[in-house]
Each structure stands twice: as structure tokens, then as C-alpha cells.
C-alpha positions in Angstrom: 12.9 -25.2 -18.4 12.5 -28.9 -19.1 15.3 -30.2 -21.4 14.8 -31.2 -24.9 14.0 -35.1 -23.8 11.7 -33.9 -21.0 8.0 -32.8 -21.5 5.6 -30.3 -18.9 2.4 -32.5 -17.6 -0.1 -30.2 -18.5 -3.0 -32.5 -17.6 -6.1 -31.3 -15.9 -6.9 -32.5 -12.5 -11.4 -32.4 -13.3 -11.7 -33.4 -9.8 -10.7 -30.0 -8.3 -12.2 -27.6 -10.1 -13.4 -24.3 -9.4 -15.2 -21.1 -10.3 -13.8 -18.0 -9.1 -15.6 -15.2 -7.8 -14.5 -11.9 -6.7 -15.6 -9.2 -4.8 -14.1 -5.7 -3.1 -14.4 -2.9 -1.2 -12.3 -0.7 -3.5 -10.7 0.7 -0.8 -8.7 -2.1 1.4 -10.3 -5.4 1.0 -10.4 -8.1 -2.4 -11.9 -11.5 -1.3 -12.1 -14.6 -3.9 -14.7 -17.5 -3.3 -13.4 -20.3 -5.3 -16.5 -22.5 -5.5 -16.3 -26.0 -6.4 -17.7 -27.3 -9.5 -18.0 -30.6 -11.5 -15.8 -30.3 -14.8 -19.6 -29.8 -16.9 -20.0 -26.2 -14.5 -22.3 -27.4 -12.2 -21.4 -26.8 -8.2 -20.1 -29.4 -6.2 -22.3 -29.2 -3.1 -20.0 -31.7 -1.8 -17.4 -29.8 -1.3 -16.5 -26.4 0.8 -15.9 -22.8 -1.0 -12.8 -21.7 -0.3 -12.2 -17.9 0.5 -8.9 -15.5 -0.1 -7.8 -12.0 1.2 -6.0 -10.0 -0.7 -4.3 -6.3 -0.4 -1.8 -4.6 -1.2 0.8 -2.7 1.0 2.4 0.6 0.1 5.8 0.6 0.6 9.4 2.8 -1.1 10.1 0.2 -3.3 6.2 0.5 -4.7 3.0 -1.9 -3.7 3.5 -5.1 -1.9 0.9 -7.9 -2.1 -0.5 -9.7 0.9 -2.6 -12.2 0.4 -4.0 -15.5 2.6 -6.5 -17.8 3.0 -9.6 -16.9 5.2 -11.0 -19.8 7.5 -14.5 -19.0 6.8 -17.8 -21.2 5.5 -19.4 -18.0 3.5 -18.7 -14.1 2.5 -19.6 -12.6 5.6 -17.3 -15.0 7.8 -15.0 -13.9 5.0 -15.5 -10.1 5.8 -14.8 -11.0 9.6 -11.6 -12.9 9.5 -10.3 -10.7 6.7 -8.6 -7.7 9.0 -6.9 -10.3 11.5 -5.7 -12.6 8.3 -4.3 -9.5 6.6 -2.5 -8.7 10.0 -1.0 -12.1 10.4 -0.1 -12.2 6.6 1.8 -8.9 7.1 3.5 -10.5 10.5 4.7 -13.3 8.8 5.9 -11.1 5.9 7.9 -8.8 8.2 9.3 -11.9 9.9 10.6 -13.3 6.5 11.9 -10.0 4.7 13.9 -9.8 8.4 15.2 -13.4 8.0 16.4 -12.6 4.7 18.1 -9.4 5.1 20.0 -11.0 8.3 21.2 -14.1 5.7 22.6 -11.3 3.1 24.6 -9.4 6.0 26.0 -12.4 7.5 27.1 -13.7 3.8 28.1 -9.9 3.1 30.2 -10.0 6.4 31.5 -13.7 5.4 32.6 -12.4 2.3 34.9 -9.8 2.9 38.2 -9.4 2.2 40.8 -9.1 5.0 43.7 -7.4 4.3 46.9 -8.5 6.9 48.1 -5.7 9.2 44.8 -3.4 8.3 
């Protein structure tokens, strides 16, 4: 939170607009084409759509969200990538949730108290 002196920059940046579109499977896959547009609407043919995959995993703990972006130039590139992108989004996941549960045992084993003579 910004203190009482500071303010939030809540400026638009017209140059980077887009209009989001979304489409699904209903089953597995949600894919977003942001499309570029001027700030009047009007696409920007200059620029590249951009595409992101989205699911959701299943775990104990309830659904986790996997999402990244797909290096593709229209939808059907989009379908393509989309099963490899989920699986590297879910590796790198994995990897992370592992790098944080090894930082909380090592600071629960740094943080214990040792009793003399036990």
C-alpha cells in the first residue's frame, strides 16, 4: 500500500493494447488470443497476437492453475503447442513447489531448539 504522500500510476499505456478472445474445449484446454488493437478498437496488423494456455490441475489441496504462453502465429499452432506448454508449465511447477518445501525444512531444521545432554 502506497503511504499517504505516495500516489499509484494508474496511467494507460494506448500503445499496447489488446482485445482478448477466448476459446475452450470444456474439457482440458482454455486458449486466449490477445489481439493487438489501436486505442479507437481497430487491430493493429502491425503487431503479433499473442496466445495463452490455460488449465487447471486437480490436486488434495483443491484445483491448481497452470497457465503459459504458447509460441504460436494463429489458433491452430495454438492447439499444437498447447499439450507440450501445459507439460513444461507443470515441470517447472513441480520443480518450484520442490524448491520451496526444501527452503522450509532446512529453516524448520535451522530452527530448532537444542536442549544440552538430550
Amino acid at each position: 500500500m502506497p503511504g499517504k504522500d505516495e500516489t499509484i500510476d494508474f496511467t494507460v499505456d494506448q500503445t499496447s493494447l489488446y482485445r482478448e478472445e477466448a476459446f475452450t474445449d470444456i474439457q482440458v484446454a482454455s486458449v486466449r488470443r490477445l489481439v493487438p488493437v489501436f486505442a479507437n478498437g481497430k487491430e493493429d496488423t502491425s503487431r503479433s497476437p499473442i496466445f495463452i494456455g490455460s488449465t487447471q490441475l486437480m490436486s488434495p489441496q483443491g484445483p491448481l492453475p497452470l497457465q503459459a504462453k504458447l509460441q504460436a502465429n494463429n489458433l491452430i499452432e495454438a492447439w499444437d503447442v498447447f499439450p507440450k506448454a501445459m507439460q513444461k508449465a507443470m515441470a517447472e511447477m513441480v520443480k518450484e513447489l520442490e524448491k520451496i518445501n526444501a527452503e522450509q525444512k532446512k529453516e524448520e531444521e535451522e530452527s530448532r531448539i537444542i536442549v544440552p545432554g538430550s
